[in-house]
N, C-alpha and C positions, 0 to 999 in steps of 0.2 A: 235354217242352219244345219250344218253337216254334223252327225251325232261324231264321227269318229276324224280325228284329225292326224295326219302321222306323215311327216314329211321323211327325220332321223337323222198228069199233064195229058190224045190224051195222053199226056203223060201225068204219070202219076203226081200229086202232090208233094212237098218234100213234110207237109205238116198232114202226115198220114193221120186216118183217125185209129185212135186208139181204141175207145169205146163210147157206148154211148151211155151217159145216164141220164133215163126221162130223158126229158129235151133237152140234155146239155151233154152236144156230141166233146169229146176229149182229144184234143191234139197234141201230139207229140213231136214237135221237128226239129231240124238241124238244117240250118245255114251256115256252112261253111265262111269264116269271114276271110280266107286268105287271101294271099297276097303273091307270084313269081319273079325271077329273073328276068330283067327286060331282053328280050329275045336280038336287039340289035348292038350288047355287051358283046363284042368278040374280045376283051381281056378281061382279067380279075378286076373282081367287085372292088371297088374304093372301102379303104377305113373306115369306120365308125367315124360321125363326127365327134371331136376331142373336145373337154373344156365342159363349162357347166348347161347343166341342162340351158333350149330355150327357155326364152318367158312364157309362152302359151303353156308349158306344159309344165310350169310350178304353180304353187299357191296362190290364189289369186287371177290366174293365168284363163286364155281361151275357153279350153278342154274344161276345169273345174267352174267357167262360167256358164257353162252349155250344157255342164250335168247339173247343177243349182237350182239355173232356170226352169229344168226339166221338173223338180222336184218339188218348186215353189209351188208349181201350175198341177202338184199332183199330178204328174203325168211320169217320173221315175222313183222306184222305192228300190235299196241296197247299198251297192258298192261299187266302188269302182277305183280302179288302181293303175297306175304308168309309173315304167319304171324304167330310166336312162342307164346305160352300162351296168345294167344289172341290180341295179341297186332302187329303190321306189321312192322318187320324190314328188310324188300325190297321191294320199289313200282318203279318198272321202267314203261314207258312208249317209245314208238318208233313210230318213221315217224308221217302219217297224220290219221285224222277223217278225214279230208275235203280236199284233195288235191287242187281241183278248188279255195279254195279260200284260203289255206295254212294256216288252223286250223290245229295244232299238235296237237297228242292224248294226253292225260293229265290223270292224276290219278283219276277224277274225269267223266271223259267221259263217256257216258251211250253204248251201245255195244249191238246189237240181240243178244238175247241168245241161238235161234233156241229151241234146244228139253231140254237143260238144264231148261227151262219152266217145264219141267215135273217135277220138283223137287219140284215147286212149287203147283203143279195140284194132285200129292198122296198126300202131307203132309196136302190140303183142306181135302180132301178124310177122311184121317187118323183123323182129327181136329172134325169132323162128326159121325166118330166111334166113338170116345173118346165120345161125348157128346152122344150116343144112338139115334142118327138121320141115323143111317148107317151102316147097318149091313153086314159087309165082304163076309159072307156065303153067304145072298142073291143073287137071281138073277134078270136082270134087268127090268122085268115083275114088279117086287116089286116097282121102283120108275120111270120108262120111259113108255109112250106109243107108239103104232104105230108101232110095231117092231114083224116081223116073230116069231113065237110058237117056230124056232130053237134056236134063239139067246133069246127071254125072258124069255123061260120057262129049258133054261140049262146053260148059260154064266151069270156064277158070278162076283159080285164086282172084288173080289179078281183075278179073271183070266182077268178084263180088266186092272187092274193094273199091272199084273204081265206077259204080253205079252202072254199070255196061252188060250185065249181066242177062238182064230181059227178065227176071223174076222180078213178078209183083211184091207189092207189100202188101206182106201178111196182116196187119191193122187193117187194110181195107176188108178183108174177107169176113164175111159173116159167120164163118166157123169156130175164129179164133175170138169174134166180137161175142158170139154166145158159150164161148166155152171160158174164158178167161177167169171170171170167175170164180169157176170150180176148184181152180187150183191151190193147194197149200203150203207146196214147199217150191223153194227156188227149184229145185230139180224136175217137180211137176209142171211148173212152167213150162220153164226152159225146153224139156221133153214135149213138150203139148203142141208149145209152138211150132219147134220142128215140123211136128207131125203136120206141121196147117200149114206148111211150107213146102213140104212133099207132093203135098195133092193141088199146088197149083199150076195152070198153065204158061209157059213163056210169051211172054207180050210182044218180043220181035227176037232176033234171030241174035243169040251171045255175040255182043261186040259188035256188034251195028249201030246201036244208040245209046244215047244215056238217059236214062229215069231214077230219079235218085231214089231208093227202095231202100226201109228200115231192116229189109228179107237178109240182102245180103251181110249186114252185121250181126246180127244171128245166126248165121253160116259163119261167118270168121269166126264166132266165142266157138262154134261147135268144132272149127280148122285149131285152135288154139289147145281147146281141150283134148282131141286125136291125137295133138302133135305133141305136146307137151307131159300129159299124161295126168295131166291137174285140170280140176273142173275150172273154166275162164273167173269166176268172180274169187278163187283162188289166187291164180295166176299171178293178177291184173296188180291186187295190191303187192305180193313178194317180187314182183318181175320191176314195176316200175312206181309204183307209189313208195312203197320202204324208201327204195335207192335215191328218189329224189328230196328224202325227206318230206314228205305230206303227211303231217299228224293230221287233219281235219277234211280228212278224205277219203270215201269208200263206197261201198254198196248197203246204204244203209236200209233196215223195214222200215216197213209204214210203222209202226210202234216207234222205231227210235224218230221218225220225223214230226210225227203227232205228240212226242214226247221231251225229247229235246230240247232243250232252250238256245241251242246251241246251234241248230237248224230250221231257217227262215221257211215259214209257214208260204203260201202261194196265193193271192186274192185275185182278186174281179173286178171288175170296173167300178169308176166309182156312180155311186147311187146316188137319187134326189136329194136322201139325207145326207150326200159326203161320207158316209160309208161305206166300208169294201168287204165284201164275203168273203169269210175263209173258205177257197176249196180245197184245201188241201185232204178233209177228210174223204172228200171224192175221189182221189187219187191212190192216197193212203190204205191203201185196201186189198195190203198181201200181194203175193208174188206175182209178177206178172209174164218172168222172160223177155222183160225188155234189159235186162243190163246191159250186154253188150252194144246194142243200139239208144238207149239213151237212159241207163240208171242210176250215174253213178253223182255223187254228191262233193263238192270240194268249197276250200273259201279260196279268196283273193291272194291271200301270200301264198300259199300251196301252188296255185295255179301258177306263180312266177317261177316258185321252186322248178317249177315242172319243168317250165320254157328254161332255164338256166341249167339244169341237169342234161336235158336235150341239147341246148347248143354246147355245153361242154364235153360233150361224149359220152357219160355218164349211165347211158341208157343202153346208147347206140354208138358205134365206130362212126366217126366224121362220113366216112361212104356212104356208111347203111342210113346214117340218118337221113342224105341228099335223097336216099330211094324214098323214104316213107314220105318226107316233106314236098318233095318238087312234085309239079304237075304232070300230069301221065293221058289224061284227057279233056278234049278242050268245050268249054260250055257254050255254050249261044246265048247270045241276051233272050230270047224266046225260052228256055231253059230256064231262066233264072226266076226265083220269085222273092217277095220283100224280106227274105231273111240274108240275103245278098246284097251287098254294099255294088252302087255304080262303079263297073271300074274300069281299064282299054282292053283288060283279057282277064278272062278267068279261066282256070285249069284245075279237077279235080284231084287229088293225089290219095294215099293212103291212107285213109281218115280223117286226110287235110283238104282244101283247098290251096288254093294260091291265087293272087291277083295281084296287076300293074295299074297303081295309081300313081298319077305325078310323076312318073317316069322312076320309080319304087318298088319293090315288091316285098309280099310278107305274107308269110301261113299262118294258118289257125283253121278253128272252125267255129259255130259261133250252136247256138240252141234254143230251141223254142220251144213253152209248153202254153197251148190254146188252148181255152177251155169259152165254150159258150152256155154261159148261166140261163138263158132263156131265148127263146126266138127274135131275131133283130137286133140281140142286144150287141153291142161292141164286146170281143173278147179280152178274157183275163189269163191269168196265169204266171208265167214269168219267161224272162229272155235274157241268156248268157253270151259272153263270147270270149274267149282270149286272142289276140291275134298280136303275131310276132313280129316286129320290121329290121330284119338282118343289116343292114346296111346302114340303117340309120342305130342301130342297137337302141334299139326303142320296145318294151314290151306295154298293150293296155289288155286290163281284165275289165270286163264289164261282167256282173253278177245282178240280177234282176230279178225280186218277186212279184213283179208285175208282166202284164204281157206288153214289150214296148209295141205298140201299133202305128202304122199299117203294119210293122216286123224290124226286127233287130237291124236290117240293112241301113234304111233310111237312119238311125242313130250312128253306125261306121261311117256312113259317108262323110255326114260332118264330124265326126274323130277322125277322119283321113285326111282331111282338107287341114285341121289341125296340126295335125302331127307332121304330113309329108309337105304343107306349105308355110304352117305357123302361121296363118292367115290369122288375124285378131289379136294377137299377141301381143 
């Protein structure tokens, strides 16, 4: 039963490793879950469909029989929320935040968001353009110091947003894996990293290819802070958290997530005994400079606020939002890995994806945190997504303290099949 009811590679990895402890390497990723404009529209998009939500997508419906099942079989724990014109007519919730101390997840639970952070870190980006603080084109000579004649005087904005860049991620590097650490303040991070992003080499030539790298969102907090004049975890809440209304959302310490009752702890697979490891303590362990690439913590109504303040201009002017959302480069199914939903095209954008299912499209991003507890074993963690469907005015949050495996994609799929065909309903 649902605790909360409320109707109303080589390319790089995109699940870079973060670190290792002992045998249990840490992954951090983002799978964009989006969705674009079908490319053979030559007029304006169709209305929203009017009238009451479908059947699949209320109470009782598809969608709440497919997250259930999921949770019967112990195989999904948190929340999960769809919301027709705006407004959320299905909030379930499943199992625990807190096993150890038997806090059930609730509708209001706060949840890592891993790389769906990045959604958060272009739309700064993009909030900067809009105002002439930030100019796309440029390159990062123009607003950062310190950094190789390769990477400042040829990798632009738009290619650190757009994974196109050729800069590795700095998770894989054994500089930032042995030095991590060390560090104690957001600032030493944040600072450290850099440093471990400066002394890398470019993997192929800026804007030749895509490799999705956690490097270049780290380069955007640092374009963010240059341009703005406020350090990014700053920013991020006064620029677009306040404006959309998100009380239960931010850059929280490991203190406030180990502590919290209010923010869902992280497990592992489940064990012989039917028990699940908190790792959260393994994660939970001081500053690390990952914010702008994947730190930032939100619940299920926040996350709509979000989509509803974005589509209503709130953020962004209706223009500037089209830049951050729409796609800007286009992916290959080779490119893609299980944190990506099957779809007829995907397109990278600003922090977003996009993707055509069903003859549909819709942005988001979606996030992944792998952790493997021991050698061979299946990983844990947890896996988020929000993803928007303009057309159908359709928003679903997916919030997960578990690692959905094989990856968050295979669970969009069939929420796409859902939503964009009402199949089962």
């Amino acid at each position: 039963m649902p605790n909360d009811q409320s109707p109303p590679a080589h390319r790089l990895s995109r699940r870079s490793v973060l670190a290792l402890l002992g045998a249990a390497p840490i992954a951090v990723s983002g799978a964009a879950v989006a969705l674009t404009a079908s490319a053979e529209a030559s007029s304006d998009p169709p209305d929203p469909p009017s009238g009451p939500p479908p059947p699949s997508l209320r109470p009782g419906g598809a969608y709440e029989r497919f997250v259930a099942g999921l949770a019967a079989r112990d195989m999904f724990s948190g929340t999960v929320l769809l919301a027709w014109h705006g407004r959320p007519v299905l909030v379930r919730s499943y199992q625990f935040a807190n096993r150890q101390l038997n806090i059930p997840n609730q509708a209001d639970t706060s949840f890592f968001l891993a790389s769906l952070t990045k959604f958060f870190t272009g739309l700064a980006v993009t909030q900067l353009a809009a105002q002439g603080k930030v100019a796309l084109h440029e390159t990062l000579g123009r607003y950062l110091d310190g950094f190789p004649a390769a990477m400042a005087d040829t990798v632009t904005v738009h290619q650190v947003l757009t994974h196109t860049s050729g800069i590795p991620d700095f998770s894989m590097s054994p500089a930032w894996q042995q030095e991590f650490r060390s560090w104690r303040t957001n600032e030493a991070a944040f600072e450290g990293t850099l440093s471990v992003i400066r002394q890398l080499t470019l993997a192929f030539t800026p804007g030749s290819n895509y490799a999705y790298s956690n490097s270049g969102y780290i380069l955007a907090a640092a374009i963010v802070a240059s341009a703005s004049g406020q350090a990014f975890w700053d920013y991020v809440p006064q620029q677009i958290f306040a404006p959309a209304g998100m009380t239960r959302t931010g850059f929280f310490s490991g203190q406030q997530w180990l502590t919290d009752p209010g923010i869902a702890h992280n497990y592992g697979p489940r064990q012989a005994d039917g028990q699940h490891q908190d790792l959260t303590p393994l994660i939970a362990q001081g500053p690390n400079g990952w914010n702008a690439a994947g730190g930032a913590f939100s619940s299920a109504p926040d996350l709509l606020r979000f989509a509803r303040a974005l589509q209503q201009g709130k953020l962004l002017s209706p223009a500037w939002t089209e830049v951050t959302t729409s796609g800007k480069h286009p992916i290959s199914p080779a490119q893609q890995n299980p944190d990506e939903a099957p779809s007829q095209g995907t397109w990278i954008g600003y922090g977003t994806e996009e993707r055509i299912v069903g003859g549909q499209h819709a942005f988001g991003h979606t996030g992944a945190l792998e952790l493997f507890v021991s050698p061979g074993s299946p990983p844990g963690g947890g896996s988020t997504s929000l993803s928007i469907y303009p057309d159908l005015d359709v928003v679903a949050v997916v919030l997960s303290n578990y690692f959905l495996s094989p990856g968050i994609g295979t669970f969009l799929a069939q929420q796409d099949r859902i939503i964009v065909s009402g199949h089962g309903s």
